[in-house]
C-alpha positions as CSV (number, residue, x, y, z in Angstrom):
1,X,101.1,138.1,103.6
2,X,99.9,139.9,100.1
3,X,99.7,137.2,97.0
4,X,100.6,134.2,99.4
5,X,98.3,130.6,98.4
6,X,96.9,129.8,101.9
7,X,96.0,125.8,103.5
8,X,94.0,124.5,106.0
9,X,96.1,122.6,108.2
10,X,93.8,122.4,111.4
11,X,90.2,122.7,112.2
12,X,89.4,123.4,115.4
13,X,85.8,122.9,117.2
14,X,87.0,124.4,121.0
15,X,89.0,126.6,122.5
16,X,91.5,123.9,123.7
17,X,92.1,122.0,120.3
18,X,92.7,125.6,118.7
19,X,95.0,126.5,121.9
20,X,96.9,123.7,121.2
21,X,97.2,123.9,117.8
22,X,98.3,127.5,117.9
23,X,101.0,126.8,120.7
24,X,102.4,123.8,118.3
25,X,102.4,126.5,115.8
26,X,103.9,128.6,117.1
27,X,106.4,126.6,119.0
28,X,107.9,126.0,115.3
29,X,108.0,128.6,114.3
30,X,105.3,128.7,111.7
31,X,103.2,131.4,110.4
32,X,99.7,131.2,110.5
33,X,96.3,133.2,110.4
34,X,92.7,131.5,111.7
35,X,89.4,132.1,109.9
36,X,86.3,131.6,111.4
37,X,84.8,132.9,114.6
38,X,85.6,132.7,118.3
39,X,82.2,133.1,120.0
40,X,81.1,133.8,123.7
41,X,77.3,133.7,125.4
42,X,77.0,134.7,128.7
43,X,80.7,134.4,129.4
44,X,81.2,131.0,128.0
45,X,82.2,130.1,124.6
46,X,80.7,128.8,122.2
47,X,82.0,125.8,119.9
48,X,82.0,126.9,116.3
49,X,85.0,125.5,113.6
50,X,87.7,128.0,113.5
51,X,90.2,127.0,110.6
52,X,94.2,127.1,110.9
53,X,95.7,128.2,107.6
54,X,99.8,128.6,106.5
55,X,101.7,129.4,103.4
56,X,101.4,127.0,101.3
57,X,105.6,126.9,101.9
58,X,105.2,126.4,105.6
59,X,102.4,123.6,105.1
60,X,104.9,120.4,105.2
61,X,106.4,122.4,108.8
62,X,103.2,122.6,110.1
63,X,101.2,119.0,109.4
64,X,104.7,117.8,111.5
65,X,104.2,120.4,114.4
66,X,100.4,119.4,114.5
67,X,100.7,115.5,113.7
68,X,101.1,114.7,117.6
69,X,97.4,116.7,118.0
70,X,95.9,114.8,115.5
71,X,97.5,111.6,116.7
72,X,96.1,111.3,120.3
73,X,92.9,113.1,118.9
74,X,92.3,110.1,116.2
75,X,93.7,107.4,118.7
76,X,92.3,107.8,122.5
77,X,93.5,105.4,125.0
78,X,91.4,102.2,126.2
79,X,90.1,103.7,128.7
80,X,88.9,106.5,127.3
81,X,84.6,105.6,126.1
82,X,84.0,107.8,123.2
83,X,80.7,107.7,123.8
């Protein structure tokens, strides 16, 4: 995408969340490239941010095909004990 302005819209720190994100993506149809590094030790990976960026056109498209990620992420159940 030559001479296109590039967002964050999603930062990822496992393999799920960026899985999830990507499929959401995806699943709209939207555009996107991720920066930053996908690291394995011994077989396993390693958590380390990996960034989701879109056009700066597609941005509005993809905060709406990631707000349901965000949502449950920000907003655990009861019964969940965050720690």
């Amino acid at each position: 995408m030559p001479n296109v302005e590039m967002v964050t819209v999603f930062e990822a720190d496992n393999l799920t969340a960026l899985s999830l994100a990507e499929s959401a993506l995806e699943d709209a149809g939207v555009e996107y490239v991720t920066v930053g590094q996908r690291l394995y030790a011994a077989g396993f990976p390693v958590n380390r941010p990996v960034w989701i960026q879109v056009s700066r056109e597609d941005e509005a498209r993809a905060e709406q095909a990631l707000e349901h990620l965000r949502t449950s992420h920000d907003n655990p159940p009861d019964d969940v004990d965050e720690g």
